[in-house]
N, C-alpha and C positions, 0 to 999 in steps of 0.2 A: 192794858187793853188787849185782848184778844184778837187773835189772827184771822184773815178771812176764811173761812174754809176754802179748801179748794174747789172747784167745777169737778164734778165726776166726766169721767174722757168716754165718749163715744168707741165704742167697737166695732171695726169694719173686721168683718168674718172672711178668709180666704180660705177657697178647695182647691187645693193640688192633685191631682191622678198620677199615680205610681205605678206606671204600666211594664213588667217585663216579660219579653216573650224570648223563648233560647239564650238565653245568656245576653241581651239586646236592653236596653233602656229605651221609653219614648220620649223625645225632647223635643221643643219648641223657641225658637229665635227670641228673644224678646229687645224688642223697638222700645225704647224708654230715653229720646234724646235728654231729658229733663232732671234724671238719677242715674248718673256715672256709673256707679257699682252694677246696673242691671246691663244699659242699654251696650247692645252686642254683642251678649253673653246668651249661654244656652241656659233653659228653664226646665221643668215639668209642665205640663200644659196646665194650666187652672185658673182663677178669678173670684173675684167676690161670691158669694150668696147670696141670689137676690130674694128678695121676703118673699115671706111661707115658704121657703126652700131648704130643705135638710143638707147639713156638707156632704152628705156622699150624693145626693143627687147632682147639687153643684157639680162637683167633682167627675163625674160620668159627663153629665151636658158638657163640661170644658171640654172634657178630653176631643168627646164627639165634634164640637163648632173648631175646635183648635188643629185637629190633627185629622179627621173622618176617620177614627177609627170608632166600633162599638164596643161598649167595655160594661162588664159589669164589677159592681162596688165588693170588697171581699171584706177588709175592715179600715182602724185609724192603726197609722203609725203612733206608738206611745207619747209620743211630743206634741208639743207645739211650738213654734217657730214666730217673734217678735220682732221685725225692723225695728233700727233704731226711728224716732219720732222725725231725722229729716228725711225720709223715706214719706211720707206722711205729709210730704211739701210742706212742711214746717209748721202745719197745725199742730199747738199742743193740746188742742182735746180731740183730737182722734188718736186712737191706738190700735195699731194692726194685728193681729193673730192666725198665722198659716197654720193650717192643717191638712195632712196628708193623707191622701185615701189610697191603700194597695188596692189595686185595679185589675180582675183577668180578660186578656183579649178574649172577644168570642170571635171574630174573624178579619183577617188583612182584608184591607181597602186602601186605596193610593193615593199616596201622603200629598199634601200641598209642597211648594218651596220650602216652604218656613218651618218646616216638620222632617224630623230623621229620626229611626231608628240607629242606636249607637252600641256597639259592643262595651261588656261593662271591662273587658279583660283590657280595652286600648281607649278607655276616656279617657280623656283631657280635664281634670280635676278643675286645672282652671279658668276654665270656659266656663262651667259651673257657678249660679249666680250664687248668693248668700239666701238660704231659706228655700233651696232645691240641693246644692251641696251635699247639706247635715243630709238631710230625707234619702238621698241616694247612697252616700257612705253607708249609712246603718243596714240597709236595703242588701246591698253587693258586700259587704262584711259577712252576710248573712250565707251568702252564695260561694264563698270562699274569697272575697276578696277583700282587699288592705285593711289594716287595722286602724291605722292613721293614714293622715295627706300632710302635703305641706300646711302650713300654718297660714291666716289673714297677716298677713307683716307690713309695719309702716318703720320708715329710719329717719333719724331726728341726728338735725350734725349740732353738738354743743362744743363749748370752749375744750373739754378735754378729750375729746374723738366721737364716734358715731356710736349713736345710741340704737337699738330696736327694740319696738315693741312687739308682742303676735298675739294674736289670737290663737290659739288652739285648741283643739277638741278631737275625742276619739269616737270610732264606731260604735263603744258600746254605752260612749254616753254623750252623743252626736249636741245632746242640749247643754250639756254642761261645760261653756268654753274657763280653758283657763287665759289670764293674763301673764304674756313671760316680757321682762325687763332684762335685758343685756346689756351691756356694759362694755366700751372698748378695751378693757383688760381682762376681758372672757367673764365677769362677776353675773350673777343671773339669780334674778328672785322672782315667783310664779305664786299666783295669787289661786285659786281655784271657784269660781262660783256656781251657785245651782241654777240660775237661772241666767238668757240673753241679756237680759235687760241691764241685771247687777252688772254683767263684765261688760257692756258699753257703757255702762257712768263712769266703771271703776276707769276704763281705758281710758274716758274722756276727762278723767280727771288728772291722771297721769300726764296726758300730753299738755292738756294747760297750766300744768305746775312745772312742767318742766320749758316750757316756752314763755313762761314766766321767769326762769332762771336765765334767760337769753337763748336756745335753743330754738331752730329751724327747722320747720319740715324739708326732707328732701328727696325722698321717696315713698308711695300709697301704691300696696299691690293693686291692680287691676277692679278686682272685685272683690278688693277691700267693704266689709260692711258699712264702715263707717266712711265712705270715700266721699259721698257728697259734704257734709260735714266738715270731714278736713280740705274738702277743695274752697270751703268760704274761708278758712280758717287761713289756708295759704295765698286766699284772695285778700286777706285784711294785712296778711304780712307785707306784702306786692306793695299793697297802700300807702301802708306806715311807714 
């Protein structure tokens, strides 16, 4: 008997604006009490596409409703940028896709609360949410600055010491994270893939075979990508 096919996944389209003026990045608060990994972390300003709308227009109107500055569209960052699907509040036929528009100011106007210009030489990496991160490293790499950042890390306690996992990715190839596995006697194996998506299944599969082996979450960086995710995951352990 043959399989169902699957449902083809709906595409919600997101524009990011990549605004730098003097060595300054434009960032925006984002309120998201509902996805761990965002809410209270710093963004790029941006938002869906809404129909008949090209993403660099998007990407101008955000910046403008988000921040009041005027900006015009210059190009795409070479990526694209996928949340994992519980970002996506747990619909599996929606699929998200950010994309990045570099932005030039055409003139200061006076930012709201929720809006700051930030120096790229004294950002705070991890205030930085997942999917403004990648877009900004490659951006300030470009400008003279880091090659890498610390990694997305979560620590798993199993019967023979503390395990971690990370995410990692570098400037010049901001989309392609690796998965690194550590081991409490320093042993460490790193998986590399090309695309977001591959290293959230690969991660996700990682962690449930090894909390299949008895293993505990114990630690999810902040704006870990996959945070909501492992928050229901450490909500079934709580249960059980």
């Amino acid at each position: 008997m043959s399989a169902t096919p699957t449902a083809p996944r709906s595409v919600l389209q997101v524009a990011l604006g990549l605004v730098i003026d003097d060595g300054r990045v434009l960032l925006h608060d984002r309120h998201a009490p509902d996805i761990r990994e965002y809410h209270g972390g710093w963004e790029l300003p941006g938002g869906k596409v809404e129909p008949g709308e090209t993403a660099a227009a998007a990407a101008v109107r955000e910046v403008r409703e988000e921040t009041g500055q005027e900006v015009v569209f210059e190009d795409f960052l070479p990526f694209a940028y996928h949340p994992p699907e519980a970002v996506s509040r747990r619909r599996s036929d929606l699929a998200i896709e950010v994309r990045c528009a570099r932005c030039r100011p055409l003139a200061s106007a006076p930012l709201p609360a929720a809006a700051r210009w930030v120096a790229l030489a004294e950002l705070s990496w991890t205030r930085l949410i997942p999917g403004s991160r990648e877009f900004v490293l490659e951006a300030a790499h470009a400008l003279g600055g880091p090659r890498t950042i610390a990694p997305y890390d979560l620590r798993l306690h199993a019967s023979r010491g503390e395990l971690r996992l990370s995410l990692a990715f570098t400037a010049a190839q901001p989309q392609r994270y690796r998965v690194e596995q550590h081991g409490p006697e320093g042993e460490r194996a790193s998986t590399a893939h090309t695309t977001v998506r591959e290293a959230f299944a690969d991660l996700q599969a990682r962690v449930q075979a090894l909390r299949a082996q008895g293993a505990r979450l114990e630690q999810v960086a902040p704006r870990h990508p996959l945070r909501t995710w492992l928050a229901d995951l450490a909500a079934e352990e709580q249960s059980s």
